[in-house]
C-alpha positions as CSV (number, residue, x, y, z in Angstrom):
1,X,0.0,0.0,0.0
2,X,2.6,2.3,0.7
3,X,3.8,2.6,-3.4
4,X,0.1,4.2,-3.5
5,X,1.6,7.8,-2.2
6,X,3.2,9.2,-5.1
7,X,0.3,8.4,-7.4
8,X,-2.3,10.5,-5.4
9,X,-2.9,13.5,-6.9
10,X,-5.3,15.2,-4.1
11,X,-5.3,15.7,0.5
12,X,-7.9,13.5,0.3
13,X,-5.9,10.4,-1.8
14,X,-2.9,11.2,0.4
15,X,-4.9,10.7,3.7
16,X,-6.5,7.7,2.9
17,X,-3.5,6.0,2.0
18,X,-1.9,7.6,5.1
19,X,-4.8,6.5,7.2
20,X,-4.4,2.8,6.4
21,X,-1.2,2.5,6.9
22,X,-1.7,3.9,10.4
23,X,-4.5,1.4,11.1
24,X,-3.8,-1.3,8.7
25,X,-7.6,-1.9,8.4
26,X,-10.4,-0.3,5.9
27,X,-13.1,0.4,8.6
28,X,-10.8,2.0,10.9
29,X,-8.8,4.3,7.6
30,X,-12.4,5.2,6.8
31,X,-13.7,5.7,10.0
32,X,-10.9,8.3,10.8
33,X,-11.3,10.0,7.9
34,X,-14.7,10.8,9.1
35,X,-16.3,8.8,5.7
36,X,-18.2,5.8,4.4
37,X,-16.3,2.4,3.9
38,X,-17.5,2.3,0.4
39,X,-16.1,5.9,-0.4
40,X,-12.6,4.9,1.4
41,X,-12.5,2.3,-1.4
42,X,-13.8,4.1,-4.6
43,X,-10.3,6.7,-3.3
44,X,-8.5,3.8,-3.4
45,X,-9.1,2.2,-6.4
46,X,-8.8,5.6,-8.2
47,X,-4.9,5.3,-7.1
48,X,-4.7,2.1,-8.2
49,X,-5.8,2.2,-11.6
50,X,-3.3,5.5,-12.0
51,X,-0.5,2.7,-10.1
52,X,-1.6,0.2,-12.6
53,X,-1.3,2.2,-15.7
54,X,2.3,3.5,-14.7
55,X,3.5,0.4,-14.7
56,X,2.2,-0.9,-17.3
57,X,4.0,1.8,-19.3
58,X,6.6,0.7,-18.2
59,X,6.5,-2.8,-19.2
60,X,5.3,-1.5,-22.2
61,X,8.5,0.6,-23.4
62,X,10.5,-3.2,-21.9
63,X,8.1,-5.2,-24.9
64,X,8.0,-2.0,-27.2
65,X,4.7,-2.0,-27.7
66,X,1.9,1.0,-27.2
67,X,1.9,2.7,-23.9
68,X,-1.2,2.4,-22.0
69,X,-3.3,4.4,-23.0
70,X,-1.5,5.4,-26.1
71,X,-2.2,3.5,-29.3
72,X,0.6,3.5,-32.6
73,X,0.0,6.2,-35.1
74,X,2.6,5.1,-37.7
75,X,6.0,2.9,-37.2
76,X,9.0,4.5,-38.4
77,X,11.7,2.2,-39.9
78,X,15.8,2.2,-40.8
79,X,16.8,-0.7,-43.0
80,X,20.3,-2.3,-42.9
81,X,22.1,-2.1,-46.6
82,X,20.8,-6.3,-46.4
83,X,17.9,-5.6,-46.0
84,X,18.0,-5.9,-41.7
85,X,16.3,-3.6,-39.8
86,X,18.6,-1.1,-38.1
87,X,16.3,1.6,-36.1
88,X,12.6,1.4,-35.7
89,X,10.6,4.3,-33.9
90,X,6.5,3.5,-32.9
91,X,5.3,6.9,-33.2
92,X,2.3,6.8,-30.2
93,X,-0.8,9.3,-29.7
94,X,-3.0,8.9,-27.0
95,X,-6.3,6.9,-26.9
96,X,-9.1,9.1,-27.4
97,X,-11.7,7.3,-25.3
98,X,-8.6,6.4,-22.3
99,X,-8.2,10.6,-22.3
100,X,-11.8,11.1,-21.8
101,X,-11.6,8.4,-18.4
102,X,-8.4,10.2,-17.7
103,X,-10.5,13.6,-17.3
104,X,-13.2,11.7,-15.6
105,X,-10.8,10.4,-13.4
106,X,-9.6,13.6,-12.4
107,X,-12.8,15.3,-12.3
108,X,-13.3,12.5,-9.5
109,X,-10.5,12.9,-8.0
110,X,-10.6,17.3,-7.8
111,X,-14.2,16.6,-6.2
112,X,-13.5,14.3,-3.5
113,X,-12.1,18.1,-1.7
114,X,-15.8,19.2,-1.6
115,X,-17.5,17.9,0.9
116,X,-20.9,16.2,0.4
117,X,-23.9,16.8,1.7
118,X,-26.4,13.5,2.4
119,X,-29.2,13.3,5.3
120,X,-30.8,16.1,6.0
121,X,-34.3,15.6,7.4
122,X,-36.9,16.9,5.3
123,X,-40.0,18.8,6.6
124,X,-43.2,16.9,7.6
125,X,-45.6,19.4,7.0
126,X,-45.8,21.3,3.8
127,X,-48.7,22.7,0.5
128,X,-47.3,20.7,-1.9
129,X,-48.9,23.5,-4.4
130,X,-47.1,26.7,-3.3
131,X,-43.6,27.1,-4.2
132,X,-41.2,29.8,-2.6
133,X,-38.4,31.9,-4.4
134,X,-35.5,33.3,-2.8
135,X,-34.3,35.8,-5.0
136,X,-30.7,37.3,-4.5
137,X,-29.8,40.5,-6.9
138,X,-26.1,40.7,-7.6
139,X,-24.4,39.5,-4.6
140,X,-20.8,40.9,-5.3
141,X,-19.3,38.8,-2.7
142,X,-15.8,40.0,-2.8
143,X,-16.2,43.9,-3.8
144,X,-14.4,46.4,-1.5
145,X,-16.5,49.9,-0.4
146,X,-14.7,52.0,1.9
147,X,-17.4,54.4,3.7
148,X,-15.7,57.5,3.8
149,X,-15.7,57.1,0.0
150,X,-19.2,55.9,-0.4
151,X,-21.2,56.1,2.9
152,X,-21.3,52.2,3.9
153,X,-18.6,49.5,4.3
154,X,-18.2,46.1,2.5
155,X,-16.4,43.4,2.3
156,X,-16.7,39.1,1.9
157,X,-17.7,38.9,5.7
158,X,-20.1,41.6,5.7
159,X,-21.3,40.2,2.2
160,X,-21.5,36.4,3.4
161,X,-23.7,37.8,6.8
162,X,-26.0,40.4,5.0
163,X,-26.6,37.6,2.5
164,X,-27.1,34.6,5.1
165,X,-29.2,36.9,7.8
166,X,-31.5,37.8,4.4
167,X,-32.1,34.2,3.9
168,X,-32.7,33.2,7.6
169,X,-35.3,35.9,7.7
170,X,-37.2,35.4,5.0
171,X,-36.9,31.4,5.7
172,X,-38.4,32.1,8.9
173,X,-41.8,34.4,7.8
174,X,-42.5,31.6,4.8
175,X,-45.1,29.8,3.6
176,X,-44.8,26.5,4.2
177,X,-44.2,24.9,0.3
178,X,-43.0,21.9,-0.9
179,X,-40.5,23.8,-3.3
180,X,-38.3,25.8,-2.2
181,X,-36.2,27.9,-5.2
182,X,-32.7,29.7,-4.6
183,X,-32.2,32.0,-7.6
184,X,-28.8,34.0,-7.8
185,X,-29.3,36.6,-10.4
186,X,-25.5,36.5,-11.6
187,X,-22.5,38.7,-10.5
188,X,-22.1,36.8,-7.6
189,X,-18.3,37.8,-7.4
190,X,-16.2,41.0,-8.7
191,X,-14.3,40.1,-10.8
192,X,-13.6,36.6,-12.7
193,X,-10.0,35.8,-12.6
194,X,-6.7,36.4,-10.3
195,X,-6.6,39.8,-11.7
196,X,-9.2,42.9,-9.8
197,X,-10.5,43.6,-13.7
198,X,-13.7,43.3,-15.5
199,X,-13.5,40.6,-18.2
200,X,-15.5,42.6,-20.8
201,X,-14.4,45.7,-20.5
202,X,-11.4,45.5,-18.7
203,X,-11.7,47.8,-15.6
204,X,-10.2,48.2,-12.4
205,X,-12.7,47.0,-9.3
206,X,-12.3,47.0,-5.6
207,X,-11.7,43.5,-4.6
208,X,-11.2,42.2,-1.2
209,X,-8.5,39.9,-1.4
210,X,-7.4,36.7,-3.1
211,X,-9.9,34.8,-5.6
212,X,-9.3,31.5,-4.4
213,X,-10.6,32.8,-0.7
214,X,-13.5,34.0,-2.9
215,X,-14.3,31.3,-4.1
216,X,-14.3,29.5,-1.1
217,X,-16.2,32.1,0.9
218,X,-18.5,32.2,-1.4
219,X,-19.3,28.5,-2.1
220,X,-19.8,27.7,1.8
221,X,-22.4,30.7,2.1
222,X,-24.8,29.4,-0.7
223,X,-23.8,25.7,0.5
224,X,-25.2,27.1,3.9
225,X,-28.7,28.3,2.2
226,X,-29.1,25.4,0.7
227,X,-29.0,23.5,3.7
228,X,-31.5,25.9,5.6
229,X,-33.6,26.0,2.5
230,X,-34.0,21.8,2.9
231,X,-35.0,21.8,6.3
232,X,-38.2,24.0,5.5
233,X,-38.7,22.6,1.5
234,X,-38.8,18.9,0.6
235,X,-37.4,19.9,-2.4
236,X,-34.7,22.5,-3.3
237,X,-34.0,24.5,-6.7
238,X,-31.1,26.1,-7.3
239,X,-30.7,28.2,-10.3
240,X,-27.3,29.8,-10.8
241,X,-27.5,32.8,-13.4
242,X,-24.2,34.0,-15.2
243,X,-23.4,37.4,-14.9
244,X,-21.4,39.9,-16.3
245,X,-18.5,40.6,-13.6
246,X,-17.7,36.7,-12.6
247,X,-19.3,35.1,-15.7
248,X,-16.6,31.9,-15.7
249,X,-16.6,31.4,-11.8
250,X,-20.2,31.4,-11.8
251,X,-19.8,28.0,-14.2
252,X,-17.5,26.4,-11.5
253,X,-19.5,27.6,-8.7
254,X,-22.6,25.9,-10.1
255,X,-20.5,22.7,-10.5
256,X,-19.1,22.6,-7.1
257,X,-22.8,22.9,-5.6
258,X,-23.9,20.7,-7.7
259,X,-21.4,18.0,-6.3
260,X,-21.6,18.9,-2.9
261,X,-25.1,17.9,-3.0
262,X,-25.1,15.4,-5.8
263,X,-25.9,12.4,-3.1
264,X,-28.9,14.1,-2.0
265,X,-31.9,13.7,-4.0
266,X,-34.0,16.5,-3.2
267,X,-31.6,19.0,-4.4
268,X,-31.4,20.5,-8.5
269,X,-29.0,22.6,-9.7
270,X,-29.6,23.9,-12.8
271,X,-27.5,23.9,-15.6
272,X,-26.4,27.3,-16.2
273,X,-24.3,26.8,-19.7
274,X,-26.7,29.5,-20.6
275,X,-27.2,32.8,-19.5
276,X,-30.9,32.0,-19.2
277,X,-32.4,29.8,-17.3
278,X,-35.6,28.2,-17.7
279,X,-37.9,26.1,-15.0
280,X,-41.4,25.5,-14.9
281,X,-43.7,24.9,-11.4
282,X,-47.3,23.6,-12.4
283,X,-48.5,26.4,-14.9
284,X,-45.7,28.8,-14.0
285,X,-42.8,29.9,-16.2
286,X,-39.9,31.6,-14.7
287,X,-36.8,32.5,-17.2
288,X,-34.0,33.8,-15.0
289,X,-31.2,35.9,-16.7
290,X,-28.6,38.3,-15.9
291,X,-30.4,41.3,-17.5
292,X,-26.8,42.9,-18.6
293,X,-27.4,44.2,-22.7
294,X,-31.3,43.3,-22.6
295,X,-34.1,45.4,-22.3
296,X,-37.3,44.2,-21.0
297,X,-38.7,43.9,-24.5
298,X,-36.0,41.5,-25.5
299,X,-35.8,39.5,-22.1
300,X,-39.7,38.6,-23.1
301,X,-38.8,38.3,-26.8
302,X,-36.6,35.4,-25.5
303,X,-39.0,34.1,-23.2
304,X,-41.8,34.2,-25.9
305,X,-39.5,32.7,-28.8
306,X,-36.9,30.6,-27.0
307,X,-38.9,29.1,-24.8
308,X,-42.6,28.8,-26.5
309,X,-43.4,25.2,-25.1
310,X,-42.7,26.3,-21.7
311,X,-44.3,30.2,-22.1
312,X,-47.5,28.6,-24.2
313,X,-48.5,26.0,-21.5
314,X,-48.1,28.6,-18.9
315,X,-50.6,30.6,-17.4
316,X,-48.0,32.9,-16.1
317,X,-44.4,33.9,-17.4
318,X,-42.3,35.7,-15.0
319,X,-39.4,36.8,-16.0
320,X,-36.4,37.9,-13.3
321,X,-33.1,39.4,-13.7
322,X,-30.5,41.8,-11.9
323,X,-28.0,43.5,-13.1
324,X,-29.0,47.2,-12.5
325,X,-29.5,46.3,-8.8
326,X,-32.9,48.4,-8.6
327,X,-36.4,47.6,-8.2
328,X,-38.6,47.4,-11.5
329,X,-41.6,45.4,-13.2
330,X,-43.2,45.5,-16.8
331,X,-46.2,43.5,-18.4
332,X,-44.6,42.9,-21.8
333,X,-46.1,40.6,-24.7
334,X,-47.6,38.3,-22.0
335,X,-44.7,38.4,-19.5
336,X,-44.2,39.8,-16.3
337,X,-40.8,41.4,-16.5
338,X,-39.3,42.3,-13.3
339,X,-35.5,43.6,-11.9
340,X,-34.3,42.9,-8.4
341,X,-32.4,45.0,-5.6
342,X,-29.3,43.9,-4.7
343,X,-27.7,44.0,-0.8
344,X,-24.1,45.6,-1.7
345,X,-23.8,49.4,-1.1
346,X,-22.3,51.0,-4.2
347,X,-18.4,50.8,-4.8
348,X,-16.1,53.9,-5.3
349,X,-16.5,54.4,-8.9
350,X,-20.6,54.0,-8.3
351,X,-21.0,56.7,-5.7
352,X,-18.2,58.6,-7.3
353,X,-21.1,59.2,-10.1
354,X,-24.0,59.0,-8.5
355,X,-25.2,55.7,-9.0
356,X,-27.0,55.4,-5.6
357,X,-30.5,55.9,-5.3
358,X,-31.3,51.8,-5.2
359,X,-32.7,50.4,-2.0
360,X,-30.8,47.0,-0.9
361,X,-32.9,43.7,0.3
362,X,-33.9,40.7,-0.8
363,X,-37.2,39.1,-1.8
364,X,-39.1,36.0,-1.6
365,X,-41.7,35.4,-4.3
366,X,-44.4,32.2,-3.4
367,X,-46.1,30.8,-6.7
368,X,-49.3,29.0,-7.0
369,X,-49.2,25.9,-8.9
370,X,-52.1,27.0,-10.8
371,X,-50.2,30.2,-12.2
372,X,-49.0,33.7,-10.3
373,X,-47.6,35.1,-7.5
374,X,-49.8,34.3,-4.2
375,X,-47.5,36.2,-1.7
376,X,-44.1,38.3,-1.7
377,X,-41.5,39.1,1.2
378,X,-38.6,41.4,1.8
379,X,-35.3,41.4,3.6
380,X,-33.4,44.5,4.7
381,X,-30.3,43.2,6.4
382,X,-28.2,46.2,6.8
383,X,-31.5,47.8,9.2
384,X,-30.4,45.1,12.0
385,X,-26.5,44.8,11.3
386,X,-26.5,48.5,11.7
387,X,-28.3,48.5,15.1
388,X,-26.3,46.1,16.2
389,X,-22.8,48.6,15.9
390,X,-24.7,51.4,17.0
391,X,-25.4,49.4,20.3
């Protein structure tokens, strides 16, 4: 067991090897690891297959055939003036079905480091016809505001609190549905690589520190929704709309949710390879988008024409997006076309010209199976976190 080290590519792989060796005995490795006996050996068996392969390359170059996981393009050959062969070169590519387990493998492998979430007890009591939709404008996680340059402070702590306090609050006044919806109207972060920049346009934000705490800030805070969310729903939605600050993380972000909670059941993350997002509750249609180049005659153009088989056996088409972090609603060409607040206070370059006349909360929205919007609640976070520092 021992050889296994220096083929684990992950903590994880590196533990579990450790971990046996300690106790020379799967239940006890596993067991100290905190995990299942059968997920000890599915980390296993990952190492050995990359162990297995290794060595079989090199037996491989010893018999001079293929590689594992190679297969021969074309053979090279040098001939001997009699006709002898001299030199001979098997010119390898690799196996294009063994490089797509290869990336599984890894893909594996990368996601044993988010931890999974399994038995949470669901709710005894709920109307299996209502349906309840936390909406979250433009979180911007990780922007920086200063208040002497813009009147309020933030930063990823203040973020992940105003955000998770919003949430408790609203789970607490709901209607007791069967569905429970988390909708994240895009821009959850600032930026969308290592460097503080726009990735459209290029310009300098206010970030508070390093992307990869980001990332993991702001993956444990809508981990921790979701979790409230199931204790109140028996099932949970989550749809993860792209934006136009952190459009790239936001795919990753959706991913990592969407293994964290891939062995519970009663979670769906949506796939977000668009920037809009259908679902459909009973006779309700929701398209969920970002909002960022679209006016509210195009965001139901799209609704109407993308999406006709869910918009014609609808009774009502709600559309929701973010971006311009203030209130607003529409009846366009059969939609209901609405904008949402956001919770961050405006950066430097906002307040610096005079972009700050939006409210901040969040909403919950609770739909009728039968079509519409039976009740709506609000959130104002900042009212309560600035009591508390005045006290």
């Amino acid at each position: 067991m021992k050889e296994l080290l220096e083929y684990c590519v992950t903590e994880n792989q590196r533990r579990a090897v450790e971990a046996y060796l300690h106790h020379g005995n799967q239940r006890a490795a596993a067991k100290e690891l905190g995990i299942g006996l059968a997920s000890w050996q599915r980390t296993i068996e990952r190492i050995k297959k990359r162990y297995a392969k290794s060595n079989a390359a090199d037996l491989a170059l010893q018999s001079r055939s293929p590689v594992d996981g190679f297969t021969t393009k074309r053979v090279s050959t040098a001939y001997k003036e009699d006709g002898t062969v001299a030199l001979q070169w098997h010119i390898q590519e690799p196996d294009k079905q063994t490089i797509e387990e290869q990336l599984k493998d890894l893909a594996e492998a990368l996601s044993e480091d988010i931890k999974k979430i399994e038995n949470i007890p669901a709710p005894k009591r709920v109307q299996k016809e209502l349906m309840n939709n936390i909406v979250i404008g433009d979180p911007h996680l990780d922007m920086l505001s200063y208040a002497k340059e813009t009147g309020a402070d933030w930063d990823i702590n203040i973020a992940c609190e105003q955000h998770m306090r919003a949430t408790l609050g609203l789970l607490k006044r709901a209607p007791e549905a069967a569905v429970g919806m988390l909708t994240i109207l895009g821009d959850s972060l600032h930026r969308d690589s290592m460097k503080a920049l726009t990735p459209g346009s290029g310009n300098l934000v206010d970030v508070d520190g390093r992307v990869s705490r980001s990332i993991k800030y702001a993956t444990k805070l809508f981990r921790a929704m979701i979790v409230e969310m199931l204790k109140t729903h028996k099932k949970v939605v989550v749809a993860f709309i792209r934006g136009n600050h952190s459009e790239t993380l936001e795919l990753c972000l959706r991913d990592m949710l969407d293994i964290a909670f891939e062995a519970n059941k009663r979670v769906e993350v949506l796939d977000n390879t668009s920037k809009h997002i259908p679902y459909q509750f009973g006779k309700n249609f929701l398209l969920m988008t970002h909002g960022d180049r679209l006016s509210e005659q195009k965001k139901a153009d799209i609704a109407v024409s993308m999406y006709r088989d869910y918009h014609g056996s609808s009774k009502f088409t709600h559309v929701l997006s973010g971006h311009v972090h203030h209130a607003n609603f529409r009846e366009v060409s059969g939609c209901f076309v609405e904008t949402f607040q956001a919770l961050p206070t405006p950066d430097a370059w906002h307040a610096e010209s005079g972009f700050v006349t939006s409210d901040q909360s969040v909403s919950m929205l609770t739909y009728h199976v039968e079509g519409g919007i039976v009740s709506r609640l609000n959130e104002y976070p900042r009212i309560f976190m600035e009591q508390k520092k005045a006290q």
